[in-house]
C-alpha positions in Angstrom: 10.2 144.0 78.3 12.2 142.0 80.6 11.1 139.0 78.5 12.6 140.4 75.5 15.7 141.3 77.4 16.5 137.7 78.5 15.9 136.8 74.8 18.9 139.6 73.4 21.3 138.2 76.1 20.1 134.5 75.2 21.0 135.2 71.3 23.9 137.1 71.9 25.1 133.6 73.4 24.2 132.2 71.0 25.7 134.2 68.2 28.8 134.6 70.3 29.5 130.8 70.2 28.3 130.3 66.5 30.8 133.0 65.6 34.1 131.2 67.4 33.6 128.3 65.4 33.4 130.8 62.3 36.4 132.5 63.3 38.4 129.5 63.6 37.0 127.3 60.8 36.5 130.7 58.5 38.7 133.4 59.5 42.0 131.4 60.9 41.2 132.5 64.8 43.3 130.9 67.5 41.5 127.0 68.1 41.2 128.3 71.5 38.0 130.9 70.2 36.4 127.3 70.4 36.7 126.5 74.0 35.4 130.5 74.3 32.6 129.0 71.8 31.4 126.1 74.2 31.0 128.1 77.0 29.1 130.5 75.2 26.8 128.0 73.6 26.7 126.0 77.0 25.0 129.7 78.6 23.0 130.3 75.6 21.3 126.7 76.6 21.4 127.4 80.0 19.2 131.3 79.4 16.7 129.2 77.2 15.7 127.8 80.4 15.2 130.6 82.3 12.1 131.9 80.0 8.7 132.6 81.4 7.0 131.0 78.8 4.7 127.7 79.2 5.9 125.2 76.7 9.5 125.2 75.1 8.2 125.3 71.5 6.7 128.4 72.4 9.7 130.4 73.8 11.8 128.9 70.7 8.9 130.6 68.2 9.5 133.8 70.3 13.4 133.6 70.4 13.8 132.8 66.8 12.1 136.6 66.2 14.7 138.1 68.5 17.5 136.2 67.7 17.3 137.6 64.2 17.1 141.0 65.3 20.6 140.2 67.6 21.9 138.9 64.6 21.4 141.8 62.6 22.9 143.8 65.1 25.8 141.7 65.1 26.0 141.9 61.3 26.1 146.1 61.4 28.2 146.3 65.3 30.9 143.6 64.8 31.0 142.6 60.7 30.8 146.4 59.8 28.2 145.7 57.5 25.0 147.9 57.8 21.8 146.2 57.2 19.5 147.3 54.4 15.6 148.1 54.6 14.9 144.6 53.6 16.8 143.3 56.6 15.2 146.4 58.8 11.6 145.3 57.3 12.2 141.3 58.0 13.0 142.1 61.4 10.5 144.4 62.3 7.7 141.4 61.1 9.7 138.9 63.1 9.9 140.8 66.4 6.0 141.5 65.4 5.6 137.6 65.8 7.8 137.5 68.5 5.4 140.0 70.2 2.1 138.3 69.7 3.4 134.9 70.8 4.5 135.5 73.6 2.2 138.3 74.9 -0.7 137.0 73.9 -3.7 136.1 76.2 -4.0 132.5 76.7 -6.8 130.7 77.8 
């Protein structure tokens, strides 16, 4: 569980930083979302380290199941747009895979 913690706060970096170069380049935001952006992105790269995982490709398979499920959140908590079963089923699948690879037994 704390493994997929570290993962939410990781993508919500990540999203966080994506989204002031949106708001800037998409929205008209303030240039200065960007330097807010950097930092974000900078601790989103930072967090990836900090995964108990052995092998990088490995945590990234894992993250990339969470980070949709942030993003989705995201998409219905700060856009105001609710996701839709599809988006509820794709998630559920990816955080599935998430599961397996990282708790997996390895030998």
């Amino acid at each position: 569980m704390k493994t997929f913690l570290l993962f939410f706060i990781t993508a919500l970096a990540e999203i966080g930083g994506c989204f002031a170069t949106y708001a800037v380049l998409r929205q008209g935001r303030h240039p200065a979302w960007l330097l807010a952006g950097v930092g974000a992105l900078a601790l989103f790269a930072w967090l990836l380290t900090l995964h108990p995982a052995e092998g990088a490709g490995r945590i990234y398979a894992a993250y990339g199941g969470v980070y949709i499920a942030a993003s989705l959140l995201w998409l219905w908590r700060v856009e105001g747009i609710v996701p839709d079963r599809f988006d509820l089923t794709g998630v559920f699948f990816c955080l599935l895979g998430a599961g397996i690879i990282m708790l997996a037994p390895r030998t």
